[in-house]
N, C-alpha and C positions, 0 to 999 in steps of 0.2 A: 933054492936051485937057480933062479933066475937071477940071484943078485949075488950070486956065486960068483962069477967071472969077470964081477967090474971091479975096476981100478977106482981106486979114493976119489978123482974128479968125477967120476960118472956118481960116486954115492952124492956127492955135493949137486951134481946135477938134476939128480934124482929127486932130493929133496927140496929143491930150494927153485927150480923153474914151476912146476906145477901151480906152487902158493905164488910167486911173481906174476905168472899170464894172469892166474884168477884177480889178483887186485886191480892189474890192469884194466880187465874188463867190467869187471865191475866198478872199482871206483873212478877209473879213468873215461870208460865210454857209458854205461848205463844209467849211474848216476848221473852225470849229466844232460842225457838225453832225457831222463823224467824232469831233470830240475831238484834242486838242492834242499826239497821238503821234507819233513818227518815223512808223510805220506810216503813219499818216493824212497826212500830209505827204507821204510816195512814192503815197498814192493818189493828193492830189490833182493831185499834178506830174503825175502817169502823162494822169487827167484833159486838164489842161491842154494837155499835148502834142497827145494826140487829137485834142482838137478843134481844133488849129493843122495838122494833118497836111496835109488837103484843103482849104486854103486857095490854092494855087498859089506859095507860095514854098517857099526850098531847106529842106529837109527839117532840114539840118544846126540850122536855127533852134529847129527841137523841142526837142533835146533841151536 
């Protein structure tokens, strides 16, 4: 129903901004604020996952 009424750009929109900001933020501002360790890199996946957890899809996706 909600993705009933978009025009082809909005599907492209739809799909392809969400995964953009997230790289951004993560690879571009978090990873760098930890520093470019293994360490830092499991925090920020750990991160990541988090905040996908209570999103309402299968969990499996997390990790």
């Amino acid at each position: 129903m909600v993705l009933s009424s978009l025009q082809p750009l909005d599907y492209i929109v739809v799909a392809f901004l969400p995964s953009i900001s997230e790289e951004l933020i993560f690879r571009g501002a978090i990873l760098p604020l930890l520093g470019m360790k293994w360490n830092s890199i499991a925090i920020a996946a750990l991160i990541f996952g988090v905040l996908h957890l209570g999103n309402g899809r299968k969990y499996s996706f997390t990790i």
